[in-house]
N, CA, C and O atoms as CSV, one atom per row, in Angstrom:
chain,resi,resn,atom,element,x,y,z
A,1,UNK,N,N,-26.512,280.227,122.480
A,1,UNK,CA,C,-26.313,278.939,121.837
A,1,UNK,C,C,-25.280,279.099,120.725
A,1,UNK,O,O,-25.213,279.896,119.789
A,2,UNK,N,N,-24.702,278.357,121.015
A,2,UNK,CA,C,-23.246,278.135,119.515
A,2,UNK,C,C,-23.757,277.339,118.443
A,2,UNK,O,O,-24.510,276.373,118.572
A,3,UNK,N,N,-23.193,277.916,117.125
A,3,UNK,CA,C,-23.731,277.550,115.960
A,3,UNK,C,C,-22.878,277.025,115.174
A,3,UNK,O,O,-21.691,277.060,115.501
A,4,UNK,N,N,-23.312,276.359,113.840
A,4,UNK,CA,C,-22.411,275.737,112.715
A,4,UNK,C,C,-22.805,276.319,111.319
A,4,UNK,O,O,-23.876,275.731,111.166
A,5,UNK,N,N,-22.709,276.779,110.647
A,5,UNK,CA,C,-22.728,276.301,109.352
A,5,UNK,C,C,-22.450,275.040,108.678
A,5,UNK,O,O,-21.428,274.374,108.840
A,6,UNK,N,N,-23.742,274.666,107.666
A,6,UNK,CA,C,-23.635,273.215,106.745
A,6,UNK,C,C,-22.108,273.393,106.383
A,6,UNK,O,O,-21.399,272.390,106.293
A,7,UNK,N,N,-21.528,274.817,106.147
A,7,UNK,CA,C,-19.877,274.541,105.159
A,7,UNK,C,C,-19.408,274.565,105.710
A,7,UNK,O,O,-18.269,274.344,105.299
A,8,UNK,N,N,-19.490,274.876,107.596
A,8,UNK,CA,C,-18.168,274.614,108.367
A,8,UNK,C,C,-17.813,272.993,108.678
A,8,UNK,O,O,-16.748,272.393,108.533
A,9,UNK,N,N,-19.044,272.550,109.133
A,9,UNK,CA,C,-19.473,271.232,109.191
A,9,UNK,C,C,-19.326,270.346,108.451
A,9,UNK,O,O,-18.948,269.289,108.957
A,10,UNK,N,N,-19.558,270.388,106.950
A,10,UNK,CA,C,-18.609,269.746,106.222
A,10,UNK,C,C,-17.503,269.627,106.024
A,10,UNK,O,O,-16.933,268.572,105.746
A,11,UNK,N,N,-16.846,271.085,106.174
A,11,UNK,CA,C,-15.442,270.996,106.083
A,11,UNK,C,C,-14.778,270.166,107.500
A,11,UNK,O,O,-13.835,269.391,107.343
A,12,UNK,N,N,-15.216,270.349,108.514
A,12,UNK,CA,C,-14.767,269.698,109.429
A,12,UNK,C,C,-14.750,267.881,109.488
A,12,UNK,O,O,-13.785,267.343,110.030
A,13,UNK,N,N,-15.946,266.964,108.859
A,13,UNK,CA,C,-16.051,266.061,108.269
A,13,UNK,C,C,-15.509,266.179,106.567
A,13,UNK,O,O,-16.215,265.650,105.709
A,14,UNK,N,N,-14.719,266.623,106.318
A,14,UNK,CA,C,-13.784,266.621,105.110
A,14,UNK,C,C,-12.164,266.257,105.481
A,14,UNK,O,O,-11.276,265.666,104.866
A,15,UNK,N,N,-12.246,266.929,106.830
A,15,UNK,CA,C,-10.904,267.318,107.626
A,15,UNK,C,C,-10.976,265.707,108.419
A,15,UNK,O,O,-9.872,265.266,108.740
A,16,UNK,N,N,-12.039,264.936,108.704
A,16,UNK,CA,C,-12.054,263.379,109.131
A,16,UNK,C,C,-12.035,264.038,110.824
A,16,UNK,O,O,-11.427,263.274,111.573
A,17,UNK,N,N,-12.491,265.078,111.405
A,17,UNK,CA,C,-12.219,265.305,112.599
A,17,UNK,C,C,-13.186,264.398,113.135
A,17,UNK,O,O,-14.048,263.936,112.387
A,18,UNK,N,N,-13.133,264.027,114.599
A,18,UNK,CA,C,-14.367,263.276,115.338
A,18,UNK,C,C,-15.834,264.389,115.501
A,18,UNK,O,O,-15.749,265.582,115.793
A,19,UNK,N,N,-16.705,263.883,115.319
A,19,UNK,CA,C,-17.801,264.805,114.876
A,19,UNK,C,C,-18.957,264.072,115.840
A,19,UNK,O,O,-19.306,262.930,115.543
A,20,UNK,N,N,-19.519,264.711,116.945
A,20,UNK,CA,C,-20.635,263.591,116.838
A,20,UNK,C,C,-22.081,264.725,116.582
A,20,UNK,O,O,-21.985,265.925,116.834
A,21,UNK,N,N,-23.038,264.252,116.186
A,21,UNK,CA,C,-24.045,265.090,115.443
A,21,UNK,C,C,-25.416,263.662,115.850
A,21,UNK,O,O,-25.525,262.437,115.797
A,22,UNK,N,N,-26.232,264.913,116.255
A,22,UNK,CA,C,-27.842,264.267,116.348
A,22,UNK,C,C,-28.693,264.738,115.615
A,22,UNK,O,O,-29.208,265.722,116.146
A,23,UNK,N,N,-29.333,264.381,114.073
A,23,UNK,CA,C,-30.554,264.186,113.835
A,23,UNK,C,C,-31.838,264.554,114.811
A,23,UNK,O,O,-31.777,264.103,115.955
A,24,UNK,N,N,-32.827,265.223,114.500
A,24,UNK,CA,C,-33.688,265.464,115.351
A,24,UNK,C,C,-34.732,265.544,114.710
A,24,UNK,O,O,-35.831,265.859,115.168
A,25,UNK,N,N,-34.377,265.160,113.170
A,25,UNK,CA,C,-36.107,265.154,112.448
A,25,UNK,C,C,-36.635,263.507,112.601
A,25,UNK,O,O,-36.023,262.555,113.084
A,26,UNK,N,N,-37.969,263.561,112.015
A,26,UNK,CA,C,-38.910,262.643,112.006
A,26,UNK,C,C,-38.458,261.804,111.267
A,26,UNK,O,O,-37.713,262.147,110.350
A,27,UNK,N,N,-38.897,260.074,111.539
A,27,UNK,CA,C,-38.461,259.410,110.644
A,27,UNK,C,C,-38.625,259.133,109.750
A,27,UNK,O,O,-38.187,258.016,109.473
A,28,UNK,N,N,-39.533,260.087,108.372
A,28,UNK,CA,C,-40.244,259.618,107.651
A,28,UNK,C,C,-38.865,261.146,106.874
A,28,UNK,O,O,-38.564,261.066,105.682
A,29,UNK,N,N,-38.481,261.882,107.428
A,29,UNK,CA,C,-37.960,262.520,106.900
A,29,UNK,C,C,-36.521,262.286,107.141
A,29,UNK,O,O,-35.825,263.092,106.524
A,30,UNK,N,N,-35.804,261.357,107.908
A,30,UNK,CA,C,-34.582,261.039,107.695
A,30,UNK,C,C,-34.510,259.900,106.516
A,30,UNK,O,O,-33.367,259.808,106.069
A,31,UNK,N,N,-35.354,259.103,105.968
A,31,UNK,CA,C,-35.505,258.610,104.884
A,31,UNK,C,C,-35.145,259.296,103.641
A,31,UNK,O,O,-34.405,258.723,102.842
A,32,UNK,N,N,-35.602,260.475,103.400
A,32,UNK,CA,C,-35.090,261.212,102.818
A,32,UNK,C,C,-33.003,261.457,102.277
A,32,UNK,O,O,-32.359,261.661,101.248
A,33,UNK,N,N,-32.755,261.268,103.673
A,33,UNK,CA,C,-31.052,261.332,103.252
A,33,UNK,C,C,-30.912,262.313,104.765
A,33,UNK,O,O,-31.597,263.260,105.150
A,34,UNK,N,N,-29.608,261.559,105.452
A,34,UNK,CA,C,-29.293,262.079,106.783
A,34,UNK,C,C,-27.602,261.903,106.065
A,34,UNK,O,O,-27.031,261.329,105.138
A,35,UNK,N,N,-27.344,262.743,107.112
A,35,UNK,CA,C,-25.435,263.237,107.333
A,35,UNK,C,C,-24.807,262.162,107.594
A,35,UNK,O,O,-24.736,262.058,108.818
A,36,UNK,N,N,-24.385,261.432,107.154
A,36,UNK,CA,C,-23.442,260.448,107.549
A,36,UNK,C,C,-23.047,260.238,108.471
A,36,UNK,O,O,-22.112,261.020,108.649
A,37,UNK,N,N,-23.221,259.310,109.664
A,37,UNK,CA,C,-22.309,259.549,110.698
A,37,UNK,C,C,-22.873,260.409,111.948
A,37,UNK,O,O,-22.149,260.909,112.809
A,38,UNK,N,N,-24.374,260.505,111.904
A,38,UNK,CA,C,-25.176,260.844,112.478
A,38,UNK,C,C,-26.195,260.269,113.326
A,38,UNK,O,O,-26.909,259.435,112.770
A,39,UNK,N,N,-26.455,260.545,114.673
A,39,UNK,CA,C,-27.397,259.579,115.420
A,39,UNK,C,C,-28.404,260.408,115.089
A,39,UNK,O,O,-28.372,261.638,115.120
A,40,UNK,N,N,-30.056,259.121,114.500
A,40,UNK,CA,C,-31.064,259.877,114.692
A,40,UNK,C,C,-31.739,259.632,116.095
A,40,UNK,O,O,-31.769,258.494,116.564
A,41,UNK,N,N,-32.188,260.526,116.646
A,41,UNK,CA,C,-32.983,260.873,117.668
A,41,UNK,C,C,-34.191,262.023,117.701
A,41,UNK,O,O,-34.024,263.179,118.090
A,42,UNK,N,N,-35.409,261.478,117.223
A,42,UNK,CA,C,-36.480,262.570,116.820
A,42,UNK,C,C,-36.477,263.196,118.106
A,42,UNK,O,O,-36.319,262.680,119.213
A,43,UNK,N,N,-36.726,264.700,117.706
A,43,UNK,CA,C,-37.295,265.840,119.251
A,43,UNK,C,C,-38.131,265.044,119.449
A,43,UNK,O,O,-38.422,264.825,118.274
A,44,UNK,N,N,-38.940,264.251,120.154
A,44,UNK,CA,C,-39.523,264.010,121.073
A,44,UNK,C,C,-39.235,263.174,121.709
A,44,UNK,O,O,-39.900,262.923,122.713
A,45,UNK,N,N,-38.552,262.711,121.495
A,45,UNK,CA,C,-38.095,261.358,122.130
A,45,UNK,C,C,-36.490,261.866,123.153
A,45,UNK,O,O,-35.907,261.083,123.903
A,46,UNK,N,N,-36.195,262.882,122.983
A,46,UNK,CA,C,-34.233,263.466,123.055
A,46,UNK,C,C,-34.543,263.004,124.736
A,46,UNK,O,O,-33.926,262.161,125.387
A,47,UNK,N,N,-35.931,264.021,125.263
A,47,UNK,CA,C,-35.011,263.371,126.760
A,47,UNK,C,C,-35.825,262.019,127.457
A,47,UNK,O,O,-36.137,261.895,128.642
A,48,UNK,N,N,-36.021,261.227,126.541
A,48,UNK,CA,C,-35.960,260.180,126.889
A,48,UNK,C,C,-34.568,259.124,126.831
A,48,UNK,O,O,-34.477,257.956,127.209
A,49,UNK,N,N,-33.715,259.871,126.311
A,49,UNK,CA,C,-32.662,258.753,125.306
A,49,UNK,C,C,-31.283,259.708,126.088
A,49,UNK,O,O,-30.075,259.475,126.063
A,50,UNK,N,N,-31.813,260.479,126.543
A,50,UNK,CA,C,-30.395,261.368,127.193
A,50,UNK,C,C,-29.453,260.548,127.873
A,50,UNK,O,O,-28.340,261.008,128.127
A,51,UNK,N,N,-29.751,259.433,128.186
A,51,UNK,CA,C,-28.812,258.046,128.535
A,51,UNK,C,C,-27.970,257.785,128.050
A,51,UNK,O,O,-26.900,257.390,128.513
A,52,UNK,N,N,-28.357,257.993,126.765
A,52,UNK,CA,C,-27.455,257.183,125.503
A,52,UNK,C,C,-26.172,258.847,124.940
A,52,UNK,O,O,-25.343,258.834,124.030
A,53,UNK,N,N,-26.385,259.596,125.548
A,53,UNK,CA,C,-25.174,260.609,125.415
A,53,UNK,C,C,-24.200,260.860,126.264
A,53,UNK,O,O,-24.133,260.327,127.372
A,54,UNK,N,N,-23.337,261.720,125.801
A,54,UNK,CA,C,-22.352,262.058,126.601
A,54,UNK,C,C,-21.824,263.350,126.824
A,54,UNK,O,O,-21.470,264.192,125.998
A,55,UNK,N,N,-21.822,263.392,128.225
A,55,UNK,CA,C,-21.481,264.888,128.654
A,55,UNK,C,C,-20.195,265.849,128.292
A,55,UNK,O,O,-20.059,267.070,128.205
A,56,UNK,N,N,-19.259,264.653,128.110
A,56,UNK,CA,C,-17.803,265.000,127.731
A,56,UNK,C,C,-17.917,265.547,126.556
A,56,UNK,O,O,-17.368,266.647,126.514
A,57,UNK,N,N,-18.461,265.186,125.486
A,57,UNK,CA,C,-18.683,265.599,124.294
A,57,UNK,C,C,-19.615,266.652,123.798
A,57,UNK,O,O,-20.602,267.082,124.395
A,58,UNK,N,N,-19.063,267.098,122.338
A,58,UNK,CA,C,-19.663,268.053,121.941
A,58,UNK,C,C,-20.780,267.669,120.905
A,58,UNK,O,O,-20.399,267.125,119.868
A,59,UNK,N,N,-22.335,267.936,121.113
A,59,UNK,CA,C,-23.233,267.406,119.479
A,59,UNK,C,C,-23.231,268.523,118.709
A,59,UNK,O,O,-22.919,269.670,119.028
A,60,UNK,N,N,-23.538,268.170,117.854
A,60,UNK,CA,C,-23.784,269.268,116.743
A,60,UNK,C,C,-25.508,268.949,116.122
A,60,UNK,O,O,-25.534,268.194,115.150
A,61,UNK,N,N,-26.747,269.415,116.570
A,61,UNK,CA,C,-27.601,269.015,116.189
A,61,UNK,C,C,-28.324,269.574,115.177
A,61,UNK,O,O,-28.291,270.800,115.075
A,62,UNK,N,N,-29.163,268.741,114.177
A,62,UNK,CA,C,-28.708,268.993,112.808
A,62,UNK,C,C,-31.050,268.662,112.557
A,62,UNK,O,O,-31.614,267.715,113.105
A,63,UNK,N,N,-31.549,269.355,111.968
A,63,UNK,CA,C,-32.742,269.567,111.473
A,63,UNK,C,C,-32.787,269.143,110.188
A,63,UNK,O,O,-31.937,268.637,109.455
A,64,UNK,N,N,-34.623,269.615,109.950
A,64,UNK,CA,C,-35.071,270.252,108.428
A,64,UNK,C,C,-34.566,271.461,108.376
A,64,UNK,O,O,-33.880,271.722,107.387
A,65,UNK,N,N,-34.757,272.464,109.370
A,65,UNK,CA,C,-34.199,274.452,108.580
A,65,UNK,C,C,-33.508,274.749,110.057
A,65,UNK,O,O,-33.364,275.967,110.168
A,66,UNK,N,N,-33.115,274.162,111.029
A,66,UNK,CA,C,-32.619,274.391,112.178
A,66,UNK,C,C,-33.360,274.875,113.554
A,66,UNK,O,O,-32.931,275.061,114.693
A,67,UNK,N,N,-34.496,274.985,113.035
A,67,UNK,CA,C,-35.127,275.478,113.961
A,67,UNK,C,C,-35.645,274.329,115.107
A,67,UNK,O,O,-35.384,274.597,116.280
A,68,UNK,N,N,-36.390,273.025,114.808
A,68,UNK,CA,C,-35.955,272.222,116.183
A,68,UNK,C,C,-34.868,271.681,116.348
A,68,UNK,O,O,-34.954,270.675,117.053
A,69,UNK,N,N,-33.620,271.977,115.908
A,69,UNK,CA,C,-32.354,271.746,116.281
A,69,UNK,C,C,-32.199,272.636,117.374
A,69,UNK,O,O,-31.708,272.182,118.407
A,70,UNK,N,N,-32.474,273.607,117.330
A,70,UNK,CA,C,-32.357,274.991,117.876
A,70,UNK,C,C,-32.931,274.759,119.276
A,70,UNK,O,O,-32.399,275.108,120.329
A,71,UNK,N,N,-34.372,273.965,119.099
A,71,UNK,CA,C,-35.162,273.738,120.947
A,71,UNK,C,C,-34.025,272.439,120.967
A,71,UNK,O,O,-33.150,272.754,121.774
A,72,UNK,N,N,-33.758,271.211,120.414
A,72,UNK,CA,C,-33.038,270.478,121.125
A,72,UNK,C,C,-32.041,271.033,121.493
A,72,UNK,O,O,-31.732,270.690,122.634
A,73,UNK,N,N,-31.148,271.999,120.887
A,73,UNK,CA,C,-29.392,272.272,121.306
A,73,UNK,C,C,-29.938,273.432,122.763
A,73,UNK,O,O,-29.171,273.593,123.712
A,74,UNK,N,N,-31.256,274.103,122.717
A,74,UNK,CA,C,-31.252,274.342,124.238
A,74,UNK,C,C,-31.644,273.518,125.534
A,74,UNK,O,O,-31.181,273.428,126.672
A,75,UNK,N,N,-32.379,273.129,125.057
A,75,UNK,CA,C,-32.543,271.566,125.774
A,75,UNK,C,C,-31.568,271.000,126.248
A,75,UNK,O,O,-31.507,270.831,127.465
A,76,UNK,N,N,-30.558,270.564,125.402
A,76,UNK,CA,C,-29.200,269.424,126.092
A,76,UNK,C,C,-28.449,270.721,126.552
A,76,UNK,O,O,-27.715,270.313,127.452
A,77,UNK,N,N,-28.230,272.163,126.399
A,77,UNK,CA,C,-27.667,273.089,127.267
A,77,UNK,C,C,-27.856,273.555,128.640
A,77,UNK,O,O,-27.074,274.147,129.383
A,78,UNK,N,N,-29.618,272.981,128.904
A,78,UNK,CA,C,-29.743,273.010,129.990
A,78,UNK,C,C,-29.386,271.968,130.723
A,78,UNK,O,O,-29.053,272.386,131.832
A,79,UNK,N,N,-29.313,271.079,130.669
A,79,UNK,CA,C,-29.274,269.540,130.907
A,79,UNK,C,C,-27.532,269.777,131.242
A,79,UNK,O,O,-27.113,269.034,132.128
A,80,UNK,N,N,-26.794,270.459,130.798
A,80,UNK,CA,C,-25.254,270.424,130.417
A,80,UNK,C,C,-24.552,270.056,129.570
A,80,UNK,O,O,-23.328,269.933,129.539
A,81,UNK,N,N,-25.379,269.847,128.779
A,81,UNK,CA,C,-24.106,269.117,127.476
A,81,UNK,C,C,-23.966,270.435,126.630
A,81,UNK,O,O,-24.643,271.444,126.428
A,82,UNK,N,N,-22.817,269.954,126.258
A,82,UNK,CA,C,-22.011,271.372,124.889
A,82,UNK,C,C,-22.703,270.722,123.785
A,82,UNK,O,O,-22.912,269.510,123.721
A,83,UNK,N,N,-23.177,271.913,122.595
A,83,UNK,CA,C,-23.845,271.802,121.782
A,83,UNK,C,C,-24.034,272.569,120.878
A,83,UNK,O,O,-24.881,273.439,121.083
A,84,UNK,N,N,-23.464,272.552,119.797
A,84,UNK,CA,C,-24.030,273.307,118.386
A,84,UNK,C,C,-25.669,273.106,117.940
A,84,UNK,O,O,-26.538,272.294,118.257
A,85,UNK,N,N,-25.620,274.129,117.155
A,85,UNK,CA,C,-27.147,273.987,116.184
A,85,UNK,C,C,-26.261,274.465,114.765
A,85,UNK,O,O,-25.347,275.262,114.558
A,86,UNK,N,N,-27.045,273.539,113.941
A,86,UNK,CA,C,-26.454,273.794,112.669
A,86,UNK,C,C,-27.494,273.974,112.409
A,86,UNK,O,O,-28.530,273.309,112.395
A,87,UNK,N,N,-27.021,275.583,112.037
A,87,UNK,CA,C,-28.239,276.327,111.122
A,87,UNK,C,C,-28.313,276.443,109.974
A,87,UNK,O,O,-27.303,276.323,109.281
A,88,UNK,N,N,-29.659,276.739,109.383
A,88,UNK,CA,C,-30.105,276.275,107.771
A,88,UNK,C,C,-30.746,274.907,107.974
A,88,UNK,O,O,-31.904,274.684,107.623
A,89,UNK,N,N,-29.873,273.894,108.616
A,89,UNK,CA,C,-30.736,272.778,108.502
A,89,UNK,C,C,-30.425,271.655,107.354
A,89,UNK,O,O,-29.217,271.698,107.117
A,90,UNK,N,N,-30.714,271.216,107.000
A,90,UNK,CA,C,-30.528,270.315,105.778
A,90,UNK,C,C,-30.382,270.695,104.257
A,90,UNK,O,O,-29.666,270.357,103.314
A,91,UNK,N,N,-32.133,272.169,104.657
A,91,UNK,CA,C,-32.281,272.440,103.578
A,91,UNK,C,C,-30.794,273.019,102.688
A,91,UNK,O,O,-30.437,272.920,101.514
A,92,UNK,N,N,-30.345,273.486,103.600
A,92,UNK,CA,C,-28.809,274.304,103.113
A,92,UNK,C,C,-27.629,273.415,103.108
A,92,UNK,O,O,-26.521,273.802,102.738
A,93,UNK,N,N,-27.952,271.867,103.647
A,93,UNK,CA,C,-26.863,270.874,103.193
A,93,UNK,C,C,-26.674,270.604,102.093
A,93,UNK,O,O,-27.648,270.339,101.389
A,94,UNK,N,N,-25.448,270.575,101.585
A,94,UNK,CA,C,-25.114,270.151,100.227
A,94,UNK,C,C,-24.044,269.277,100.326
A,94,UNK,O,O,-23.535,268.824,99.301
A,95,UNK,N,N,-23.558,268.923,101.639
A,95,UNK,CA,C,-22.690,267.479,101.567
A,95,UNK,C,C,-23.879,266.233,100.918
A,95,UNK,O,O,-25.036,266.277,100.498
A,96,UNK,N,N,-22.575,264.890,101.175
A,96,UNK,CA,C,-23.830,263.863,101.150
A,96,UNK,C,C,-24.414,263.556,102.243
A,96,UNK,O,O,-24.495,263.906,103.420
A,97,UNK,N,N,-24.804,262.789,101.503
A,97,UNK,CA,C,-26.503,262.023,102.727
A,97,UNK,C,C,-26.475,260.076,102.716
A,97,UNK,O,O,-26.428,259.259,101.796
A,98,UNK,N,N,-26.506,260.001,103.571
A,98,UNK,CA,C,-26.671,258.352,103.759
A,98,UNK,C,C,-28.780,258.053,103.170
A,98,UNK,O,O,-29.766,258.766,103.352
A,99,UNK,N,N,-28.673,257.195,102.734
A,99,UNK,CA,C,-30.106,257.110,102.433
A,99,UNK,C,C,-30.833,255.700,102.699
A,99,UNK,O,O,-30.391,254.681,103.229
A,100,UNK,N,N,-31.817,255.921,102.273
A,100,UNK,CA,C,-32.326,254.238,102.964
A,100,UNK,C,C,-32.067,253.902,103.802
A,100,UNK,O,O,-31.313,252.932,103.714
A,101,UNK,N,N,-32.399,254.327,105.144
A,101,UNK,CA,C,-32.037,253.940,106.502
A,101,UNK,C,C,-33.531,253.469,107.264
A,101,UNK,O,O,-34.566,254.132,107.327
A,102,UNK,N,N,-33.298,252.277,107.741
A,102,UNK,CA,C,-34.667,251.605,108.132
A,102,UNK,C,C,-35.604,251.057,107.364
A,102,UNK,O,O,-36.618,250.579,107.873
């Protein structure tokens, strides 16, 4: 599985590149503050919603500490989609955060 760092990842959304990134925590914890520019999709729900993605593209899926980022980004690898895990997770985000969502 291919990985990110929070500082590559920012820098790459610093750089305005096209980014697409899935959320995979709970919704009581994307309240908290999510990545800008981020689809949430809680792990349990991912392959129900696998509709709503795209194969052409690359996610970058983004946790609390990376670790169910880690079962989703193998998950959509089996499935075929290209996919980062950004490891650390949030806890190690220090970009901003969109807040109050929902």
């Amino acid at each position: 599985m291919d990985i990110i760092t929070p500082e590559e990842l920012k820098q790459l959304l610093n750089e305005k590149k096209q980014i697409h990134m899935i959320d995979v925590r709970e919704v009581d914890e994307v309240k908290e503050g999510m990545i800008a520019g981020a689809t949430h999709i809680p792990l349990g729900l991912l392959e129900f919603r696998l509709h709503e993605l795209n194969r052409s593209r690359e996610y970058i899926m983004v946790c609390r500490s990376g670790n169910r980022s880690g079962i989703a980004a193998q998950f959509l690898e089996s499935q075929g989609f290209k996919v980062k895990n950004m490891i650390g997770g949030m806890l190690e985000w220090t970009g901003k955060v969109q807040k109050n969502l929902r």
